[in-house]
C-alpha positions in Angstrom: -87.7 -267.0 64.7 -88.1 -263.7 63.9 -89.4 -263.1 59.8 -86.9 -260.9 58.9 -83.8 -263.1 60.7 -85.5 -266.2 59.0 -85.2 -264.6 55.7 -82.2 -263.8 55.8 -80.7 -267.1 57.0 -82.5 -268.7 54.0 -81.0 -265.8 52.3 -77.4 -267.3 53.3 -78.3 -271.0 52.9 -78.6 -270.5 48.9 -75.6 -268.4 48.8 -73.0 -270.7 50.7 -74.4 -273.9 50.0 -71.6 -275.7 48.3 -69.2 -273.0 49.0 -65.1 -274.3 50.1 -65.5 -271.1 52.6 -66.6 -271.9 55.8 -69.8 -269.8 56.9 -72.6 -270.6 59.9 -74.8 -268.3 62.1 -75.3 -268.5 65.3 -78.0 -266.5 67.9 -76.7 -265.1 70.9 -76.7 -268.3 73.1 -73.7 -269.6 70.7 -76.3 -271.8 68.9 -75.5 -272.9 65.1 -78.8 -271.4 63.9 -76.5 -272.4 60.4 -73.7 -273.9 59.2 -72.7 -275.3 55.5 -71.3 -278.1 54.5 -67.5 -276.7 55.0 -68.1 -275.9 58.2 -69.3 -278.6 59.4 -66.6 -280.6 57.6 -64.5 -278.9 60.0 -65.3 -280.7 63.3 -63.1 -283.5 63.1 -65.1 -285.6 65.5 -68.1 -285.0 63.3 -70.3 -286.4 67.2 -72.3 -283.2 67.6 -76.3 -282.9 66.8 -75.9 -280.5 64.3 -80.0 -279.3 66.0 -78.6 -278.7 68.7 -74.6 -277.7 68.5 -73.0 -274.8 70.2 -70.5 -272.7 67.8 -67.6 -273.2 70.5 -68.2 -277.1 70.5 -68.7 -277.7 66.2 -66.1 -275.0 65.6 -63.3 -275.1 68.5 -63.8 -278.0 70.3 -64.3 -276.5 73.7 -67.0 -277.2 76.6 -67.4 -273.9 77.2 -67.4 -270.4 75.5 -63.9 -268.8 74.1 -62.5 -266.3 75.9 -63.4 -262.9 75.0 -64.9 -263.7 71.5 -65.0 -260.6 69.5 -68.0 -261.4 67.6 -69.9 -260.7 71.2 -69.0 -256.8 70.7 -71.8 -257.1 67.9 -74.3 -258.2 70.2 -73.7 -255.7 72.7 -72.4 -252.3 70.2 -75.3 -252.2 68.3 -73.5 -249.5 65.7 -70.6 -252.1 64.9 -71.1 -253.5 61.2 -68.7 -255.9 61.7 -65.6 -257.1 63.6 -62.2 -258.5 62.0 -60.5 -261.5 64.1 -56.8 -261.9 64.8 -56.8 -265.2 65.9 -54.2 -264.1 68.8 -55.5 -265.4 71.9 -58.5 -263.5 71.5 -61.2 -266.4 71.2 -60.9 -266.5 67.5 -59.7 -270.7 68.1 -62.9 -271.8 65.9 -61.2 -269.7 62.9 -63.3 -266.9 63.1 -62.0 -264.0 60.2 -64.8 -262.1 60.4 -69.1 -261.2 61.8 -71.7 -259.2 60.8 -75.2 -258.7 62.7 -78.4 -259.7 61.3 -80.9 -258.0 62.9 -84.6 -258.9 63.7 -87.9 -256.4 62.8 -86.9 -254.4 65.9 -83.9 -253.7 64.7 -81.8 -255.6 67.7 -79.2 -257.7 66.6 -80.5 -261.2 67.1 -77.7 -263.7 64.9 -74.8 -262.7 63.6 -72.9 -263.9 60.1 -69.3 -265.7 60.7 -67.2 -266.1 58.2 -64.3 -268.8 58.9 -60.8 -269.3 57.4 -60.1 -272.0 55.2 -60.2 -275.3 57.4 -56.6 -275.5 56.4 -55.3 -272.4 58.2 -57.5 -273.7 61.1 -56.2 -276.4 61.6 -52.2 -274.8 60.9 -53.5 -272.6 64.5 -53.3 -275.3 66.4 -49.7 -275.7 65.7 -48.8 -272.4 65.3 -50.4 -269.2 66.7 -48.9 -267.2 63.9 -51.9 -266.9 61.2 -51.5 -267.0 57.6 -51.5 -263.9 55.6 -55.0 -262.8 54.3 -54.5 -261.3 50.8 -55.9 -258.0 50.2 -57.0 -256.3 47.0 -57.0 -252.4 46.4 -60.2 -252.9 44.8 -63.4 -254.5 44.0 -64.9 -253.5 40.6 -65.2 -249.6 41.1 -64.8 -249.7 44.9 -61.3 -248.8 46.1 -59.9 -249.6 49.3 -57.3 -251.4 52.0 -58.8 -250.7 54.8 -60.0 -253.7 57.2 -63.5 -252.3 56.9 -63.6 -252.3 53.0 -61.9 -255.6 53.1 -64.6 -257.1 55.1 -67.7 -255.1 52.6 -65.4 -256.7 49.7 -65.9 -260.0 51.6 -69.5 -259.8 51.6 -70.3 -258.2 48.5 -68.8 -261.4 46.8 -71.0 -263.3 49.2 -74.0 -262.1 48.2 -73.3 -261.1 44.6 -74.7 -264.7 42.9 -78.0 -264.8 45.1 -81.3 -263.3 43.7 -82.8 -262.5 46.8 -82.9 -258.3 47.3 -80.0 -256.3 48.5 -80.6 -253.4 50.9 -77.4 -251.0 51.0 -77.7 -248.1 53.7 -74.4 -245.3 53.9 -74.4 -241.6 53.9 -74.6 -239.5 50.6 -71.4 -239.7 48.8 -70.4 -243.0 49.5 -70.2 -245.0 46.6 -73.9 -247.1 46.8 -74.2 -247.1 43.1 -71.0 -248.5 42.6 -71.5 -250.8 45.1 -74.8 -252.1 43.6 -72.9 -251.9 40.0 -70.5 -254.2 41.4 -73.0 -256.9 43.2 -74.3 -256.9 39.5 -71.1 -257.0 37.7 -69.9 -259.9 40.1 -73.5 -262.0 39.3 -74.6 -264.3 37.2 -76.7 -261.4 35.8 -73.7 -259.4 34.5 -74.5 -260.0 30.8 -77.7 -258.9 31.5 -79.2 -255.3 31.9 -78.5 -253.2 34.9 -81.0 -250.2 35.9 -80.4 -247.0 37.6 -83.6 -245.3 39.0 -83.5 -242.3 41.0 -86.7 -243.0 43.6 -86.1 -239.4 45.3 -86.3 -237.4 41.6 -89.6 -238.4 40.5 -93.3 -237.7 41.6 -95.0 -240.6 42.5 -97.3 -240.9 39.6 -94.0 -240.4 37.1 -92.1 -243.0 39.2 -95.0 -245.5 38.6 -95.3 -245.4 35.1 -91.6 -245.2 34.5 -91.1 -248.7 37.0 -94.1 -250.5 35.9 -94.8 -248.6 32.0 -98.1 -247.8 31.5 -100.7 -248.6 28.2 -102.3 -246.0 25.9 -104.8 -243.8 27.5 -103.7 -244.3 31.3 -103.6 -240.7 31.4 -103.2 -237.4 29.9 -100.2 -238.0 27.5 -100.3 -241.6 27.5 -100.5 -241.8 23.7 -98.6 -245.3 23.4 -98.1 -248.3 25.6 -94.6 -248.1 27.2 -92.2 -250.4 28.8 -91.4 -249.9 32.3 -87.5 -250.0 34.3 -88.7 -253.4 35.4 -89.5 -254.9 32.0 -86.2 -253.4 30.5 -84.4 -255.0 33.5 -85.9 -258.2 33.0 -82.9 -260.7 33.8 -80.7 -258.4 35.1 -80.7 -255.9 38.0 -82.9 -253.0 39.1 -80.9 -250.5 41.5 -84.0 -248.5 43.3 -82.0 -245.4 44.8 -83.3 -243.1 47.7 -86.1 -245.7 48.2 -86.9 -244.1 51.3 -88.3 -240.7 49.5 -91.2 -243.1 48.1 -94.4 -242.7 49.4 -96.5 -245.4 51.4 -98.7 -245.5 48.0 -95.7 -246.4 45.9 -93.9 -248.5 48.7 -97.4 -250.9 48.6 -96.9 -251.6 45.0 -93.6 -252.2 44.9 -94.1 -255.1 47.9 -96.1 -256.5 45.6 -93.8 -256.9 42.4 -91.6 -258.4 45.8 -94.2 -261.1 46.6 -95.6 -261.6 43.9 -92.7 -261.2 41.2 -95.0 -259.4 38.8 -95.6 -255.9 37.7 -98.8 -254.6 36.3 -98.3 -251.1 33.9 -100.3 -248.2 34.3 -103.6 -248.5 33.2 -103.4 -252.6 32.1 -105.6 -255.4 33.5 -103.1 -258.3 32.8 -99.6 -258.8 34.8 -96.4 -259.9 33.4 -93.8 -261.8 35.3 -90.1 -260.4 35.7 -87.1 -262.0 37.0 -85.4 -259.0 38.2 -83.1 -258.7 41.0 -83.8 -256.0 43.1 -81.2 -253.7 44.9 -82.2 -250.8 46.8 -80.3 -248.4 48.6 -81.0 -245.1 51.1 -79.1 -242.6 53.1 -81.2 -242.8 56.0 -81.6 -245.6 58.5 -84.7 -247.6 57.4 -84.9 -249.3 60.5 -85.4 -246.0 62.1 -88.2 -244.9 59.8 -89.7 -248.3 60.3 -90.0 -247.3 63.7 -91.0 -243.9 63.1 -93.8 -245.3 60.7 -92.8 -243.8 57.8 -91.8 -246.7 55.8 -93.6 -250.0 55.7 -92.1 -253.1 57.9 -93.3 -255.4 55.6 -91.4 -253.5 52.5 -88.2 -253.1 55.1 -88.3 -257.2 55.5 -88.3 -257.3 51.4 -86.1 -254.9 50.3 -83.5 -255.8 53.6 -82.5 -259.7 52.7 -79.0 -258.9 52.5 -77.9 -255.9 54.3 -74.7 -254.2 53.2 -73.2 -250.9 55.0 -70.8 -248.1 52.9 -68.9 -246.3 55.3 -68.0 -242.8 55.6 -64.6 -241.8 54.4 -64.1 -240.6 57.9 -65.0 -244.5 59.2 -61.7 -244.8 56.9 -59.3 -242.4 56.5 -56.4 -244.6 55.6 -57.6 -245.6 52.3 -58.0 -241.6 51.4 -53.9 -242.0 49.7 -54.9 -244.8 47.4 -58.1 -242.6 46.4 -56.4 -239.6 46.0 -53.8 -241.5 43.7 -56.2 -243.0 41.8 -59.1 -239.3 41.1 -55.7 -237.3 40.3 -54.3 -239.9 37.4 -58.0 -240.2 36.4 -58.8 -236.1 36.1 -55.1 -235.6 34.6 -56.0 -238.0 31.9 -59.7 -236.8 31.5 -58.6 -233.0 31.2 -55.2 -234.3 29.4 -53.6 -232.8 31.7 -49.8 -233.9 32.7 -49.4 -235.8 35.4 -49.2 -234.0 38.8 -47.4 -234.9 42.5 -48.2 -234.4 45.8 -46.3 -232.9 48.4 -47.0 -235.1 51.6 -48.1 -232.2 53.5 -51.2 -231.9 50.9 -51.6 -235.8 51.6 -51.9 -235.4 55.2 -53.9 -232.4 54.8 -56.3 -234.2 52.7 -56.4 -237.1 54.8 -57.3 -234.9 58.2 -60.1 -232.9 56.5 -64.0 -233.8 57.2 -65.0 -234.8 54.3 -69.2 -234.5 54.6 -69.9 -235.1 51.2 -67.5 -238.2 51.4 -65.7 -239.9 48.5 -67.7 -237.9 46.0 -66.9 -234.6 47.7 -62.7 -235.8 47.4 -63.3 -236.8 43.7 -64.8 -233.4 42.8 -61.9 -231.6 45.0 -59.0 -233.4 43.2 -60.8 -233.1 40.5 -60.9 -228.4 40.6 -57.6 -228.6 42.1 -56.3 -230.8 39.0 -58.0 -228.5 36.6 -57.1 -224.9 38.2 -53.5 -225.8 39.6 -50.2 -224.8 37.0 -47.3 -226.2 37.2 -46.3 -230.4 38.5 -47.4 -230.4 42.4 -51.2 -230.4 43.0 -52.4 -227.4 44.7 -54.8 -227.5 47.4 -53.6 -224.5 49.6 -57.5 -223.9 50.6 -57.3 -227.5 52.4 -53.8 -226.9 53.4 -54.6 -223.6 55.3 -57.7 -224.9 56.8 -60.3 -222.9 54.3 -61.9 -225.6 52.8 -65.1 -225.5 53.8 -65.4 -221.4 52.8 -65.2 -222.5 49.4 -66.7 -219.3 46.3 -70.4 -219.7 47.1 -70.8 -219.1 43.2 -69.4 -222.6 42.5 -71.9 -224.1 45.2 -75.1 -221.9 43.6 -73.9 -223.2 39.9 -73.4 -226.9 41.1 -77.0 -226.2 42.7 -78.4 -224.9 39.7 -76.9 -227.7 37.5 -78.5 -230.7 39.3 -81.6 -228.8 39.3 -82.0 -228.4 35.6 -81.0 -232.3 35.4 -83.6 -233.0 37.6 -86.0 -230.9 35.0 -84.9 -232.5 32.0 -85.0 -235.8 33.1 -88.9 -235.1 34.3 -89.4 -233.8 30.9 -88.0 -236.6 28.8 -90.3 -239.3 31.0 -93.4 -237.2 29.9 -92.5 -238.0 26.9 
């Protein structure tokens, strides 16, 4: 089997061993590469070699594949991060609710992660093909959504939220990753423990080292006494490694060894220290890709890549973009104590039709000026309205420039010191 599939199916062993939720994974012949204890529970003649069972046999007591199962479309749309089951006729008889691809080292989808309804409602299908209600939650921690494709990231970040093994989560800038990592931790075991931002893409490679791994005194100019790294002060809890992909193949070797060898060794210092640090990294660009391109080490990308999770772009979900709005205007009104403001539904629609690059961090920073600069009890967003938005004042985009700049210098100056 493939190292990276293999890793991650141990991956999923720890984390739904003992679980009431039904989980398996199976390869693209419809073998049960994996299945725990619930789901197994499920077949009611309890006759199949479990080495050797075929999903549609364990799980829907068939003799041959159902119908037009949608957890195929993952196999063959390599893009899809996951598909949502009605149960309708559709082939979803084995209580399928929802997959998710694991893919190998090539980055082909090679298994794919089911998650089941309760045996319960299974076994309520067969009498009825009406399905049960699935209850849905606006939010998860500081993520916020309703949409079928948040619902399904909300499924899996609880999944994978009490395993130690490394989470990898990919989306485009503006997403939410931080939060997402925040809430893997906050949902842990680890919550009471410390949790670690570091910025991989704001640092120079010899800063980055010593502020990940600390350093002793005289490791280099300036090094006038020993200093604990990110690592050490994370010790028990969770490290969040941001923009991993802007490290450099110098760095990325290191780091695959604190991975392997669950040790760091500070700048300048003969003796290692164990850690018990979860690691969660996250980047805007598709590692896979720069695997390929050989720009970032395979052996790292199997490491860092245990447990895959996918943010997607507002535009991937435009019918949550209401409940955000709702939820950035009561929160600037209250920040700027401001009163609280309306919106006319033609601003609603007009915020849900616009492009949104910069994603939900690009809405939150809209409602925000528009809940700062508008008078009166409607918010006013006539530049969206009217189509303008993206010829917003260049001075506000040459300040907001110029501000993350001079954060970027005085956060290099303060690790000097």
């Amino acid at each position: 089997m493939d190292p990276i599939i293999t890793a991650r199916v141990e991956a999923i062993k720890q984390l739904a061993h003992g679980l009431s939720n039904r989980v398996a994974v199976m390869d693209r012949a419809f073998n049960v590469v994996y299945a725990n204890e619930a789901a197994w529970a499920v077949d009611e003649k309890q006759d199949c070699d479990q080495h050797h069972a075929k999903c549609y046999e364990t799980f829907a007591q068939r003799t041959d594949p159902c119908g037009t199962c949608p957890a195929i479309t993952l196999f063959g749309t390599p893009e899809v991060q996951c598909v949502s089951c009605s149960g309708n006729g559709d082939g979803t008889a084995c209580g399928m609710h929802q997959a998710f691809p694991l893919r190998d080292q090539h980055g082909t989808v090679a298994s794919i992660l089911v998650l089941f309804d309760s045996a319960s409602n299974t076994k309520r299908r067969t009498l009825s093909p009406d399905r049960s209600t699935i209850p849905v939650t606006d939010r998860l921690g500081d993520l916020i959504g309703r949409s079928p494709i948040m619902q399904q990231l909300f499924d899996m970040t609880r999944l994978v939220a009490d395993s130690s093994s490394t989470v990898l989560i990919q989306g485009e800038s503006g997403t939410g990753k931080e939060l997402l990592a925040r809430t893997v931790h906050t949902l842990s075991s680890r919550r009471d423990r410390p949790f670690v931002v570091v910025d991989c893409g704001a640092l120079p490679e010899t800063l980055l080292e010593s502020e990940l791994f600390g350093h002793v005194r005289g490791a280099f100019t300036g090094a006038v006494t020993n200093k604990r790294g990110l690592f050490e002060e994370a010790d028990g809890g969770t490290i969040f490694l941001d923009e991993i992909a802007d490290t450099t193949p110098t760095f990325q070797a290191k780091l695959l060894r604190v991975l392997q060898e669950g040790e760091i060794k500070p700048v300048g210092g003969t003796r290692a220290m164990k850690i018990h640090t979860r690691v969660i990294s996250a980047s805007n660009k598709d590692l896979a890709e720069l695997v390929k391109a050989k720009t970032f080490r395979q052996d790292l990308y199997y490491r860092l890549a245990v447990l895959p999770l996918y943010l997607p772009a507002l535009r991937e979900r435009r019918e949550d973009i209401p409940l955000l709005v709702q939820h950035f205007v009561t929160a600037s009104c209250a920040r700027h104590h401001q009163p609280a403001r309306k919106i006319a539904e033609s601003t609603m629609r007009a915020l849900r039709d616009a492009p949104w690059p910069g994603n939900v961090r690009e809405l939150q920073h809209y409602i925000e000026r528009a809940v700062v600069t508008t008078a009166g009890p409607w918010l006013g967003c006539e530049d969206l309205v009217s189509g303008d938005i993206e010829n917003e004042d260049e001075s506000l985009r040459s300040a907001s420039r110029e501000a993350v700049a001079q954060a970027e210098r005085i956060r290099i100056v303060d690790a000097l010191q």
